[in-house]
N, C-alpha and C positions, 0 to 999 in steps of 0.2 A: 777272578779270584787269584788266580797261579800270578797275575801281572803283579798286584798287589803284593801279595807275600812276598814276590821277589826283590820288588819294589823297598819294603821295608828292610826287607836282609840288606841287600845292597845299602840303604842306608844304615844299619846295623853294623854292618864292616868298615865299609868308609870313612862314616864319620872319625871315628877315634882312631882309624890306622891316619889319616891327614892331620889333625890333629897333633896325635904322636910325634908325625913326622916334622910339623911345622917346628914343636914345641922344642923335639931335641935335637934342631938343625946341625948343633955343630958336634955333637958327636958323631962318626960314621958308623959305629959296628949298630945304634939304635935306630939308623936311618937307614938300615940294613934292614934289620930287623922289619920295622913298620912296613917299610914299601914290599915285603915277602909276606907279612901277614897278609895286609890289603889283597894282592895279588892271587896269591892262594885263598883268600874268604870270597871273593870274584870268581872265582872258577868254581867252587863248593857250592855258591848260592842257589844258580839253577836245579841243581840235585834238593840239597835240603829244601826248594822251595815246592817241587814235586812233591817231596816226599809227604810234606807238612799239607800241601794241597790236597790229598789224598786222604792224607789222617783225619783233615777236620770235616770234609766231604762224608766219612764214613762215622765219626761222630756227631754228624750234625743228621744226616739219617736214622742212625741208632735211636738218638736223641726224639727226634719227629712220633716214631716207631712207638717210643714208649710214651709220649703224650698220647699221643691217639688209645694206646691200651687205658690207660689209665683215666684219659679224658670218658672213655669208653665203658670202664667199669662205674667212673662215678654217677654216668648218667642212669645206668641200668641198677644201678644202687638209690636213687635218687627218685626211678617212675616205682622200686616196689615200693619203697617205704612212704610214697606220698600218700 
């Protein structure tokens, strides 16, 4: 899951800092620009990719936690009233 997400950032950065950089070749201070973005969203990625692995790890638990209560109450809601 952590390969994924990272995966997608890194595509998430790249794409448009190359891009960028293709599109406004003959300017320098935007070719400056792009290749420091890219650069620093590359180094950023692994963190925010932890970070976001982490998150949806404990939301998707959360998540689990409250079907199961709920799955749980409908059924015990379901054998009195039958």
């Amino acid at each position: 899951m952590y390969r994924t997400i990272l995966l997608i950032l890194y595509l998430a950065v790249l794409i448009p800092s190359v891009t960028h950089l293709i599109r406004y070749r003959e300017i320098p201070s935007s070719r400056r620009l792009s290749a420091g973005l890219g650069v620093s969203g590359v180094l950023l990625c692994p963190v925010c990719a932890g970070f976001l692995c982490e998150l949806l790890t404990s939301l998707l638990s959360i998540g689990l936690f409250l079907l199961v209560i709920i799955g749980g109450m409908g059924l015990m809601v379901k054998s009195i009233f039958r």
